[in-house]
N, C-alpha and C positions, 0 to 999 in steps of 0.2 A: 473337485470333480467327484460326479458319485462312483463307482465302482459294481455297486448292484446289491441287491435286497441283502439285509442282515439275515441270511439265513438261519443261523448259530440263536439268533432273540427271538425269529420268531416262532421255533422249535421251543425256546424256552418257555415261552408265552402259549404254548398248547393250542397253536394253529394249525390245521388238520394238514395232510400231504394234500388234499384236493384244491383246500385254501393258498397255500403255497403253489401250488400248477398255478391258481389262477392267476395271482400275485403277480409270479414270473412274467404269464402271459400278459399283463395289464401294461407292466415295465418295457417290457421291449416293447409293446405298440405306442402309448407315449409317449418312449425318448427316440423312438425310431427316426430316422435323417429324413425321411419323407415327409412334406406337408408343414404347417407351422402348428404349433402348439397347440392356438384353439380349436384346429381341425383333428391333432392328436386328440385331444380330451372330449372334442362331442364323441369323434369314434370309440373310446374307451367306455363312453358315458353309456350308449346305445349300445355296444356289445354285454359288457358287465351291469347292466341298470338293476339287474335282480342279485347282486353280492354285495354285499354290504361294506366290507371292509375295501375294497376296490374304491368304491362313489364314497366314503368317506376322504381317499386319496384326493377324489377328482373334484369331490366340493372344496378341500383344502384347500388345493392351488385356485380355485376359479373366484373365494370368498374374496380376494382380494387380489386382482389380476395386475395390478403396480407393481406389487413386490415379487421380485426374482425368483426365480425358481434353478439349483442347480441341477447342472445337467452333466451328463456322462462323458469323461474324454474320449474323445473322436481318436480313434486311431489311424494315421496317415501312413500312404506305401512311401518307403523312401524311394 
């Protein structure tokens, strides 16, 4: 399960703190419990269209929609 963005790499990697906001912001609305996947990524698609490293994410998953994509464990109330 994912856990959430490599912070720690992509500070290493000399991603800006603005780059990273958006990052953040892209992750929670994609893996968000709302909606299914492809309706995840148009709206990702349409928010983020102008950041690059974002639609580089969202063409990833979409280049080839067969293959899985992991997702974040759900946390349940006991």
């Amino acid at each position: 399960h994912l856990t959430g963005l490599n912070m720690v790499g992509l500070k290493r990697r000399g991603f800006s703190r603005d780059d990273i906001h958006e990052l953040r912001k892209a992750y929670r609305l994609l893996f968000a419990e709302e909606g299914t996947m492809a309706e995840r990524l148009e709206d990702v698609s349409a928010t983020f269209k102008d950041h690059p490293t974002v639609m580089d994410i969202v063409n990833f998953i979409q280049i080839d929609s067969a293959r899985a994509v992991c997702q974040p464990k759900v946390e349940r109330a006991a």
